[in-house]
N, C-alpha and C positions, 0 to 999 in steps of 0.2 A: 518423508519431508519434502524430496522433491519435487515431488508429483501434487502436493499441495499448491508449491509455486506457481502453475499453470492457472489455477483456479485465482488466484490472488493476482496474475496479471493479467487475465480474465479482467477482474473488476477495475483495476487499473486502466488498462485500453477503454472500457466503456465509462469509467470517469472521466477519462482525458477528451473524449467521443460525447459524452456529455457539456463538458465545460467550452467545446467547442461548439454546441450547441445554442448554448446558451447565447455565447457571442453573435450569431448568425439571427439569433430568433429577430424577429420584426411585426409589426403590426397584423401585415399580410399573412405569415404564417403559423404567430402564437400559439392558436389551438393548436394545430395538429403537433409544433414544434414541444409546446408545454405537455401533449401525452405520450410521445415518445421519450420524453426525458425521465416523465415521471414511469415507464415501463423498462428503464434501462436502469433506474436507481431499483428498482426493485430487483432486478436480475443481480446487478451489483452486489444488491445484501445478500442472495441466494448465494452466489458467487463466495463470498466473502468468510459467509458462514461457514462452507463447507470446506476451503481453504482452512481456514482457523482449525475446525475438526480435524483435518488428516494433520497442518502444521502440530498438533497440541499430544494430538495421539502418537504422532512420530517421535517428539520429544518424551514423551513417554518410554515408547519401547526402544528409546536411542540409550535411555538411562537402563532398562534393563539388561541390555546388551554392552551396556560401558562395567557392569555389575560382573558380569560374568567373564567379560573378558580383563577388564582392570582389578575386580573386588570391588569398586564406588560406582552406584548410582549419579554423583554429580562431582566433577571436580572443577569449575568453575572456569574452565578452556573457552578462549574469546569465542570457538565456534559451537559450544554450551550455551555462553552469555547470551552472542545476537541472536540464536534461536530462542532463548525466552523473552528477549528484547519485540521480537518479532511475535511471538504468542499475543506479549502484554500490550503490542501496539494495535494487533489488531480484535483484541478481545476491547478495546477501549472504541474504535471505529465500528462494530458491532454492536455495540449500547449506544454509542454515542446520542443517539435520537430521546435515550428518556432526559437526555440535562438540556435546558430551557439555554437559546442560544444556540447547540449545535446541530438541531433540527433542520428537515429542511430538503431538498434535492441539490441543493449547491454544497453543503458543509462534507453532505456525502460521498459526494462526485470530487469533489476538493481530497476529500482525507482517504477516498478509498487509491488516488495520483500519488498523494504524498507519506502514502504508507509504505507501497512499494518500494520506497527506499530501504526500510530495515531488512527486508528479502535480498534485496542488491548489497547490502553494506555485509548481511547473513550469506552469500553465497561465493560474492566475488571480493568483498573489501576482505574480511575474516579471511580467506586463503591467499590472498597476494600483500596484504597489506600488515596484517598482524601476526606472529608467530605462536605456535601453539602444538599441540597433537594433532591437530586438521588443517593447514595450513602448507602453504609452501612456499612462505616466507623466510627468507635465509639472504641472512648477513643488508645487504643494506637497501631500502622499501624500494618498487618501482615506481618511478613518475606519475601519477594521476591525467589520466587521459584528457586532453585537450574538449573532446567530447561530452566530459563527463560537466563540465563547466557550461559548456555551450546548454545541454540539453536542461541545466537546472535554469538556465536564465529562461529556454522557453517555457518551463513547465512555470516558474513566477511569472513570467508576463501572462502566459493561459490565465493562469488563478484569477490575476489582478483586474485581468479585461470581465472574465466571467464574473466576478461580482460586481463587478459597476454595472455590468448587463443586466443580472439578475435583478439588483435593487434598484434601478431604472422602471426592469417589468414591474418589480413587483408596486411601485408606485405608483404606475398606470393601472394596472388594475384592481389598486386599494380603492 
């Protein structure tokens, strides 16, 4: 499962690299700006893909190995949950393209930034923040890093600039 995360921050960094893209593009550089975006959303879904496979297959052989060693395939431990939370989020950013509305090189690049959180919330919240069998949460939660606030507000300002950017171009060249 860990070794999935790579690939899933993989597509992360080149949505974040996209949507900053986005914001920069200008008249002067469109073309070349608009097929580099659109050859990094495709690496993205590659990325993405293949993230989801090992994340899905890992939860898999994580329940055989909880079977054997506990007797249960699934006992419902927060760090159980945010890895199916984390399957379901990004099996949902892998389709997303067939629902009308989430189509697109921005929704992509958008959702493959803010998927990354269930990976974060599945590695680091689940072990310091929630108690369980996989955890090292004990007795009273730690502080939520000052960082962790800072780095949501730039990833919503990123978001919020890239689509005013996007639906800018894209009205110039409707």
């Amino acid at each position: 499962i860990t070794s999935s995360y790579g690939f899933l921050g993989v597509g992360a960094l080149l949505g974040a690299m996209n949507l900053i893209l986005m914001v920069l593009r200008n008249k002067n550089n469109a073309i070349r700006i608009n097929l580099t975006i659109k050859e990094l959303v495709n690496i993205i879904d590659i990325s993405l893909i293949i993230g989801l496979i090992m994340v899905t297959l890992g939860s898999f052989l994580g329940g055989v190995w909880a079977n054997e060693s506990w007797g249960r395939y699934w006992g419902w431990d927060p760090k159980e949950t945010w890895a199916l939370v984390t399957v379901l989020v990004y099996t949902f950013i892998s389709h997303m393209h067939k629902i009308p509305g989430f189509k697109g090189n921005f929704a992509m690049s958008a959702a493959a930034l803010v998927g990354f959180g269930s990976v974060l919330m599945t590695y680091f919240g689940v072990n310091y923040y929630l108690s369980g069998l996989h955890s090292y949460a004990q007795g009273e939660p730690a502080p939520v890093p000052t960082g962790v606030y800072i780095a949501l507000a730039v990833v919503f300002v990123l978001i919020v600039a890239a689509y005013f950017a996007d639906k800018q171009n894209r009205e110039k060249t409707s």
